[in-house]
C-alpha positions, 0 to 999 in steps of 0.5 A: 779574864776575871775582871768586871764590868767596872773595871775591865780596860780592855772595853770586853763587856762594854756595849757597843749597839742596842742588839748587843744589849737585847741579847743580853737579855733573857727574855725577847720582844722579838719573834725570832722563830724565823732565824732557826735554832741556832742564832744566839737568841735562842741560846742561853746565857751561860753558853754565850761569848761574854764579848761578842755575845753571838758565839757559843763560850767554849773558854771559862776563866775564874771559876763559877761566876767567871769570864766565858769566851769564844775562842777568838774573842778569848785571844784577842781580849788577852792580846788586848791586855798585852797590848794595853801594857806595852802602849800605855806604859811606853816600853816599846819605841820604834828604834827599840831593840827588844831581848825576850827573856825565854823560860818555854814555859806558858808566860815566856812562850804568849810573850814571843808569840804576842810581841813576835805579832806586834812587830809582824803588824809594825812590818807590815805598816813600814812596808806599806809606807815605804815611798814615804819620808816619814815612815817609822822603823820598826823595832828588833827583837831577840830571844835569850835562854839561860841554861841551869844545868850548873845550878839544876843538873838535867840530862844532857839529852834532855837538855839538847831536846829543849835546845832544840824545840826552843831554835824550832819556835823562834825559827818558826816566828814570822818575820823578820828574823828573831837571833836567838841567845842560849848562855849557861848561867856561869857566863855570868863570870869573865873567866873561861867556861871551867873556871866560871862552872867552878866558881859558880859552884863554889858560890852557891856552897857557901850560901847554907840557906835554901831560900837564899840559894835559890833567890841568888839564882835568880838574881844571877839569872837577872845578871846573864840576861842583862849581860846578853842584853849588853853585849848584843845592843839590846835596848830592853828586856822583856820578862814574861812575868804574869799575874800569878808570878807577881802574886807569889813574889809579892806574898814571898817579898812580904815574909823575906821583909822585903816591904821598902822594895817591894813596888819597884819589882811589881810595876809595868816598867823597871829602869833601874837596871842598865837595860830596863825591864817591861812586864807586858804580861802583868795582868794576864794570869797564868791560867789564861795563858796555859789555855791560849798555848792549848788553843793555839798549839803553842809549843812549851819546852821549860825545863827548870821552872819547877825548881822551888824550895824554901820559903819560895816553895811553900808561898807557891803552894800556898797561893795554888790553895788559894787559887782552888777556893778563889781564882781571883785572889791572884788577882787581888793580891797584885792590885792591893801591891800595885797601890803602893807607891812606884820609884822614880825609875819604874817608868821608861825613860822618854825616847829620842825621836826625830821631829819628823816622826809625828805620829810617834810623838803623838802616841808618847803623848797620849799614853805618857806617865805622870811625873813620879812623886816619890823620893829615889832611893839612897842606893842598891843592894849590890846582889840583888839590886833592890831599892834601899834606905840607910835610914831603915837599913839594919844594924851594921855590920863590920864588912862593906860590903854587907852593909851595902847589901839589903836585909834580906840578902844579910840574913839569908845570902851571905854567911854569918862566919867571917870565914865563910864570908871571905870565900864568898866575896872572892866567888862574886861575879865581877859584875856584883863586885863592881856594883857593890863597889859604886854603892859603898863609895856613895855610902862613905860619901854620905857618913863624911859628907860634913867633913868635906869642903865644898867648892865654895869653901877653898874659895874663902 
């Protein structure tokens, strides 16, 4: 809510009849002595919604000069901003089946709640259409948890509290039903579970640099989800990543030269994984979305979410000082990255639909992107699947897979002794493996490419 009237999408501050304009004002033309004192004119403006500008403002957002709302209008202009994404970005069709990343935290727990609305109305108007030929199915939508514990240690009773609370929320979700995934983070690997604990252990132990240690976490995490997604026949993957998360990753990605990939984790959509990736709640800041889980008594149950350390740490405490002197820096900082020019796979693919679903077609239409300019990238970091260069990669290095590997992954994941480095190569997931795999071929591809006889050449 910390938008303006220029530049607010969601039409909260546009007027829509001349009494809405009066009530604006300050100052009346009109007698209103008959209407008591509680009708709006009487009230101040600093105590009055900003958007229905009838009911008292018991919602203030960004600070001295900020939004102020009621309770419903604070609501529907925040489901207004998640709507907004999911539409104009086309990341939800019909035939979609949709694996809502699931923290418990306030941005994960808005995300179910809103997306869980979205196919509740999306029901409805199946039900209501159903003697018709031309009625669209409506899209599924599952929920996944990663568990931490091998990584982060809890209490087991605490643990099996936040498993529990988190089975009570989706349960509790209207239809139709949400499936509910819960995998350790170590199911990353193939092998059986004491195996996968032990070689997730060993893996982290040869990484010495905190920062590195914990954005591998991350990227293992990134892993786990897509597998469940995989695996189950999910069609995306929704994070709830929101305004301040980006803010953060956009000030950490900066400091860990991580420029050139910088616009592919920022944007709405992201295609480059094997299910792509959708950030509804990319304009909603975090503040708003404690204050709607309190207004609407929606249930938070995170447990690993305060685990940050290293340069990670100090850019979050960091932009918390910021917030106190501004709370609209977060806001800033993601609008300054969000100019920086997307890749070709940070738009969902069009969907296949059928000639007969016209109405569809005609929403695809209307909110469809426009073709992407920029060149794709040479490859991918095979641990954390960042976009990359070779003509801006770094010095080589002797091992194939290090230079497959981003900047940042080189200096601050794999270790620096060819000692370590063995050790750390045979605890990889296969998953990375293969990756890194696919990545070095095209790179020897590419240093060959001239040594090679093209088809039209053994025809000489």
């Amino acid at each position: 809510m910390a938008c303006n009237g220029g530049g607010c999408e969601s039409g909260c501050y546009k007027y829509t009849t001349t009494t809405d304009v009066d009530l604006k004002s300050s100052k009346s033309t009109v007698d209103d002595s008959s209407y008591g004192g509680n009708h709006p004119r009487h009230q101040t403006n600093t105590t009055v919604c900003l958007k229905c500008k009838a009911t008292e403002a018991t919602v203030f957002t960004g600070g001295d000069g900020g939004g102020r709302f009621c309770s419903d209008c604070f609501r529907s202009n925040l489901y207004g901003k998640f709507k907004l994404a999911v539409t104009s970005n086309a990341m939800i069709s019909p035939t979609d089946k949709v694996l809502v990343a699931f923290s418990g935290g306030p941005s994960s727990r808005v995300t179910l709640q809103f997306i869980s609305e979205m196919q509740l109305k999306a029901q409805k108007n199946f039900d209501a259409t159903a003697n018709r030929d031309r009625c669209l199915p409506v899209f599924g939508v599952g929920v996944a948890f990663i568990d931490e514990s091998d990584v982060h240690p809890i209490n087991s009773v605490v643990l099996e509290e936040t498993v529990e609370g988190i089975k009570q929320i989706v349960s509790s979700l209207p239809l139709p039903t949400k499936q509910l995934h819960v995998a350790p983070i170590r199911s990353i690997y193939s092998t059986n579970t004491s195996d996968g604990e032990e070689l997730l252990k060993n893996l982290l132990n040869t990484v010495s640099d905190v920062t590195g240690k914990e954005d591998l976490v991350a990227h293992l995490c990134m892993l786990s989800l897509q597998k469940i997604a995989i695996e189950n026949g999910y069609t995306k993957l929704m994070l709830g990543s929101c305004t301040s998360r980006i803010a953060c990753h956009v000030l950490a990605a900066t400091v860990k030269g991580q420029g050139y990939s910088l616009a592919a984790d920022i944007q709405y959509a992201d295609a480059r994984w094997d299910v792509p990736v959708v950030l509804p709640l990319r304009d909603c800041p975090l503040q708003e979305l404690k204050i709607l889980c309190n207004l609407d008594n929606l249930k938070i149950v995170e447990v690993f979410n305060d685990f940050h350390s290293g340069i990670n740490g100090l850019i979050s405490s960091f932009m918390k000082t910021l917030q106190e002197e501004n709370p609209a820096r977060e806001c800033t900082i993601v609008r300054t990255a969000g100019k920086l020019t997307p890749f070709p796979f940070n738009r969902i693919p069009e969907a296949n639909v059928d000639d007969d679903d016209l109405a569809f077609q005609k929403r695809q239409k209307k909110f469809s992107l426009k073709p992407i300019e920029s060149l794709p990238p040479d490859s991918f970091c095979p641990i954390c699947n960042s976009p990359m260069s070779h003509s801006n990669n770094t010095e080589p290095r002797s091992d194939l897979f290090g230079s497959a590997c981003c900047s940042s992954c080189q200096y601050q994941i794999i270790p620096n002794e060819m000692s370590s480095i063995d050790k750390f190569y045979s605890f990889l997931p296969e998953s990375i493996i293969a990756r890194a795999k696919k990545g070095n071929q095209n790179w020897i591809r590419e240093r060959i490419q001239d040594c090679l006889l093209l088809d039209e050449d053994d025809e000489v």
